[in-house]
Structure formats: C-alpha cells, structure tokens
C-alpha positions as CSV (number, residue, x, y, z in Angstrom):
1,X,-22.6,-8.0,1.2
2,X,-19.3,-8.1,-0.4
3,X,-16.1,-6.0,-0.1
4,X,-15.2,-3.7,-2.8
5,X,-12.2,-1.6,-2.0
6,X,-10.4,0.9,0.5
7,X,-10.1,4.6,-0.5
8,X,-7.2,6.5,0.7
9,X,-7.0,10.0,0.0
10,X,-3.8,11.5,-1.0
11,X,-1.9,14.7,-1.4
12,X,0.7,13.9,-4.5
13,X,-0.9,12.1,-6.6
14,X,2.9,11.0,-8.6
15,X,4.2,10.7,-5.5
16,X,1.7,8.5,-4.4
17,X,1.6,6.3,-7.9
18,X,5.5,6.0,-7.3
19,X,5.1,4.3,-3.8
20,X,1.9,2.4,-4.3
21,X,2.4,0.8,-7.9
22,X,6.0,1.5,-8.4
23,X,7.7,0.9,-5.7
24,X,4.7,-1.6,-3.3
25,X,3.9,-2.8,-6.5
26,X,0.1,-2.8,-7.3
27,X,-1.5,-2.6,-10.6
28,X,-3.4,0.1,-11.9
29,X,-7.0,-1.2,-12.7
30,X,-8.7,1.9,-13.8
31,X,-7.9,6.3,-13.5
32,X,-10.6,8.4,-13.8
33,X,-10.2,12.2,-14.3
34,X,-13.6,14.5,-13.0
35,X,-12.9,17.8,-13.9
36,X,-16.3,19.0,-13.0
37,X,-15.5,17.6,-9.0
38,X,-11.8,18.5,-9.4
39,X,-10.3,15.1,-8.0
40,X,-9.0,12.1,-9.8
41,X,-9.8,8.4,-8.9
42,X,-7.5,5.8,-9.6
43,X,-8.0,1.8,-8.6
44,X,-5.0,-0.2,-7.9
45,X,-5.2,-4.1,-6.9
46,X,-1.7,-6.5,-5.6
47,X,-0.5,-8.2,-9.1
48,X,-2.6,-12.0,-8.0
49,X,-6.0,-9.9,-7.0
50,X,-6.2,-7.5,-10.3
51,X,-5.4,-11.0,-12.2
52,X,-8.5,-12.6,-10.5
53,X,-10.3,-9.5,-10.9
54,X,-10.0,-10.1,-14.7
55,X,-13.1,-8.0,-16.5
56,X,-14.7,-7.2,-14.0
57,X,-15.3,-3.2,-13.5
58,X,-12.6,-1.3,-11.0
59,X,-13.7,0.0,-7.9
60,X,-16.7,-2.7,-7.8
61,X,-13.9,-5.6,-7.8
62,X,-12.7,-7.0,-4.8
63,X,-9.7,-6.4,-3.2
64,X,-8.5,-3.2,-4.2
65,X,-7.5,0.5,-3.1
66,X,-8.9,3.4,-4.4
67,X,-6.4,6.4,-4.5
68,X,-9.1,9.5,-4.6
69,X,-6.5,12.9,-5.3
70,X,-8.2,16.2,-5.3
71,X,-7.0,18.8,-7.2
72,X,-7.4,21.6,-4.7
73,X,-4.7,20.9,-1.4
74,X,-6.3,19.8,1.8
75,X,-4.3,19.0,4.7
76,X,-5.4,15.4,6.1
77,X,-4.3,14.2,9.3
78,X,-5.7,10.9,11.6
79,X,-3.8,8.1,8.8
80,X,-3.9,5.5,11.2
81,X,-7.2,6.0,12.6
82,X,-9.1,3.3,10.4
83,X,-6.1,0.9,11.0
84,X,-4.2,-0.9,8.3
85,X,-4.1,-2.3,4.9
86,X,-2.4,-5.9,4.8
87,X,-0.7,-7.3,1.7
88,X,0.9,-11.0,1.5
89,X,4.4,-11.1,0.2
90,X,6.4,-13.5,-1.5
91,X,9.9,-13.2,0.4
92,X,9.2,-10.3,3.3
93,X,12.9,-9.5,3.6
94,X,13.2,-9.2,-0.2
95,X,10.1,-7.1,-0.2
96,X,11.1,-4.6,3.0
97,X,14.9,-4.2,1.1
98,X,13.3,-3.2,-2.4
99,X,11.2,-0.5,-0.5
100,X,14.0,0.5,1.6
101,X,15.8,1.0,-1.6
102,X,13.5,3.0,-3.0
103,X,13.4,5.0,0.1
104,X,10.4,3.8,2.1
105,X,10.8,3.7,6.0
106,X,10.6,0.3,7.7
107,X,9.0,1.3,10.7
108,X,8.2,-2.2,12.0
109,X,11.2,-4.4,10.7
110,X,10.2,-8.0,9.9
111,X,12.1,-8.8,12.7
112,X,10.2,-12.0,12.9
113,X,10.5,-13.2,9.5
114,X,6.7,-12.9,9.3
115,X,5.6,-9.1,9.6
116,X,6.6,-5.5,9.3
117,X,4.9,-2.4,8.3
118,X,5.5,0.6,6.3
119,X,3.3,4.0,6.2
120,X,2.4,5.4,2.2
121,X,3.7,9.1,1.4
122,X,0.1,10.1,3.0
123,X,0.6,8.3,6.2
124,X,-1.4,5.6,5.7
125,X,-0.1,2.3,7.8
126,X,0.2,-0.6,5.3
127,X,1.2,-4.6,6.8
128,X,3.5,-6.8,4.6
129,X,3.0,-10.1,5.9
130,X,5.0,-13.4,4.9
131,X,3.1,-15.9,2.4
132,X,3.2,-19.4,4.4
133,X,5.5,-19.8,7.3
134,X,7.8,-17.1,8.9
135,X,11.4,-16.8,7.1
136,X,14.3,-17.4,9.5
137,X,15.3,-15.0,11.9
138,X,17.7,-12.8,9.6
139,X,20.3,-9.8,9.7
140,X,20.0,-6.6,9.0
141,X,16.1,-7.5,9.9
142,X,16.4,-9.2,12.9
143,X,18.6,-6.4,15.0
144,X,16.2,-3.6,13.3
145,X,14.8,-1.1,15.5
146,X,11.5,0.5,15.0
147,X,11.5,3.6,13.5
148,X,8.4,6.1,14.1
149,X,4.4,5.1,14.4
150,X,2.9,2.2,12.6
C-alpha cells in the first residue's frame, strides 16, 4: 500500500488555484477537464514533492492534493472533519507574512516559531510547520491571537 494523494473539493475553482498554487505555493502537476461528469480535476504537489515526483503520472504520485471542482454549485460543509493537511516550510514567519499578504487568515499564529495553521477558501484546515528546529520566539507572531477554527 502506498499513499497517493488528498482530494479536496472546492467551490471556486480560480479562487482556489489563487490560494493553493499562487499564494501556498504548490505546483500544478496535471488539470483534467470531464465535460461528460461536469467537474474538473486538477493535481497539485509542494515545489520539493512534484520535483521527486518527476514523470511519474499525477494523481498516482505521492504526496499530492487533488482539487476535484464541479461545475454544477454544491454547498459543502464538515472541512475540518478528516483533519489536516501538513506542509514543511522553509522560514514559517516568512511563509505566514506572504499569505497574510495575500490575504489569508492566520488562525493559529506560529506563535512558537514552529507551527500555525491557515484554512483554504473551502475551509479546509492546512498546518505550516517549521523545517528543522523552531525559529525564535518573534513579534508580530509571538503576541498573535487566534483568529477563528483551525
């Protein structure tokens, strides 16, 4: 057995691409339009996995997310209830301030210098976590409150 990927449905699928690749920064592996099931599939890995991933084929490569986007609305609620995705940052404080810029809620600060979490435009909690040790205690960060649901 062997772990292939996460899907996440969403609601916007641009809206979604802008916060998952643009702004968390994942790399789109592979999109696939069915017009005959009216949805849209598209496979997106952090920049280190989709390098290791290489040739092999999206969606059977290991880590990634699947964003599935059907065409006709649904309301989808319960984000939170199969947990979390996790992704390893370089610098967390750098990480949280370029999403913050873009507009992204820090609703766990990295208060720590190790962890925070964020929620996608679907709800979906996702965990930034410090590469190596924990970063120094550091302002605006370290005085953060929370800010929602994780």
């Amino acid at each position: 057995m062997r772990y292939l990927h996460t899907m996440v449905r969403v609601t916007d699928l641009e809206e979604s691409l802008r916060f998952w690749r643009d702004l968390l920064g994942l790399k789109v592996l592979k999109r696939n339009d069915y017009p005959e099931g009216r949805f849209t599939l598209v496979f997106l890995a952090a920049p280190e996995d989709a390098e290791a991933i290489g040739d092999q084929p999206a969606g059977r490569a290991s880590p990634c997310v699947e964003l599935t986007w059907n065409w006709d609305p649904e309301v989808y609620t319960g984000g939170r209830n199969f947990g979390h995705l996790a992704y390893e940052v370089e610098d967390i404080y750098a990480a949280c301030q370029a999403l913050a810029d873009g507009g992204v809620v820090i609703n766990r600060p990295p208060r720590d210098g190790r962890m925070a979490f964020i929620r996608s435009p679907d709800g979906i909690s996702i965990e930034l976590l410090q590469r190596g040790q924990a970063l120094p205690p550091a302002e605006p960060w370290a005085s953060a409150p929370n800010i929602g649901a994780w």
